[in-house]
C-alpha angles and dihedrals in degrees: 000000000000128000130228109224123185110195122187164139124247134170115240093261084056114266128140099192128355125265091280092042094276124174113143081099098075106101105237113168124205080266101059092035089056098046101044086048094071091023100056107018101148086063088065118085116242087239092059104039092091099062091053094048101266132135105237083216096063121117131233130273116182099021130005091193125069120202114188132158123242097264093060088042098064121037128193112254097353106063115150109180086230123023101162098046087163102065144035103286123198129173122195117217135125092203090063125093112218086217094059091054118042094166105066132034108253107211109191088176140098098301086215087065103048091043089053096047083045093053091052094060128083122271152050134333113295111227107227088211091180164169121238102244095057081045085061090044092055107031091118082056102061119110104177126002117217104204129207111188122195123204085222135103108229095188094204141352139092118000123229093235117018141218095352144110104191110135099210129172135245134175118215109220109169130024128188113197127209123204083240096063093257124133155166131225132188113215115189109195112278 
């Protein structure tokens, strides 16, 4: 069966963007840059796989659907219609109208669902992107947490998990360390 993933990057008061969707101020050195590149290929947008040294045509190598709410989506002042053109994209919102965006699924109903009908398909793993508010509504859902872990205070802005109170247990099973401070755990469901 599929796994949920959620992979992502989070300050270290627990933030994963600012309150605007921010995140150019997450330190991220040439080093980290080069190994998360190979390492983590389907995270980068086709369009911008050029520009990093991928081939947009790769496929992909860890998910090959994308979930992501409707925040993280669309971003202010950097939407692209569809950002992830190498995988099953799908965008939950119930705000959003299908015909206004042809390049990505819009799903306006209940996110479990639609995790647990996507697990039972073929394939590979499906990347929870974000944001922190579907993360909440499909806690129960996740299956593994990528974790990257910035050494930065964001001070506000969007929670990793959100509206919820629902103490649940992972286990951390693999860290990679950056001489910034910077890392990345994997976290498999306790």
């Amino acid at each position: 069966m599929r796994k949920l993933v959620y992979y992502i990057g989070v300050s270290l008061d627990g933030y994963i963007a600012g309150p605007g969707g921010e995140v150019d101020f997450y330190p991220t050195p040439p080093s980290y840059v080069e190994w998360m590149t190979p390492e983590f290929p389907d995270a980068m947008p086709t369009h911008l796989r050029p520009h990093v040294g991928l081939d947009p045509d790769l496929p992909p190598k860890h998910w090959d659907t994308v979930l992501m709410g409707r925040g993280t989506y669309i971003l202010p002042g950097e939407h692209v219609e569809s950002p992830f053109q190498h995988m099953k994209q799908y965008v939950v919102s119930a705000s959003l109208n299908q015909a206004d965006h042809p390049g990505v699924e819009i799903f306006a109903g209940d996110p479990v669902e639609l995790v647990r009908e996507l697990k039972r398909q073929d394939g590979l793993d499906i990347w929870l992107c974000g944001g922190g508010n579907l993360a909440g509504q499909l806690i129960d859902e996740i299956d593994e947490l990528i974790v990257k872990s910035y050494p930065v205070v964001a001070g506000s802005g969007v929670p990793v998990f959100g509206g919820v109170f629902k103490p649940t247990q992972f286990t951390p099973v693999r860290r990679k360390e950056f001489d910034n401070g910077a890392q990345v755990t994997w976290f498999e469901r306790g």
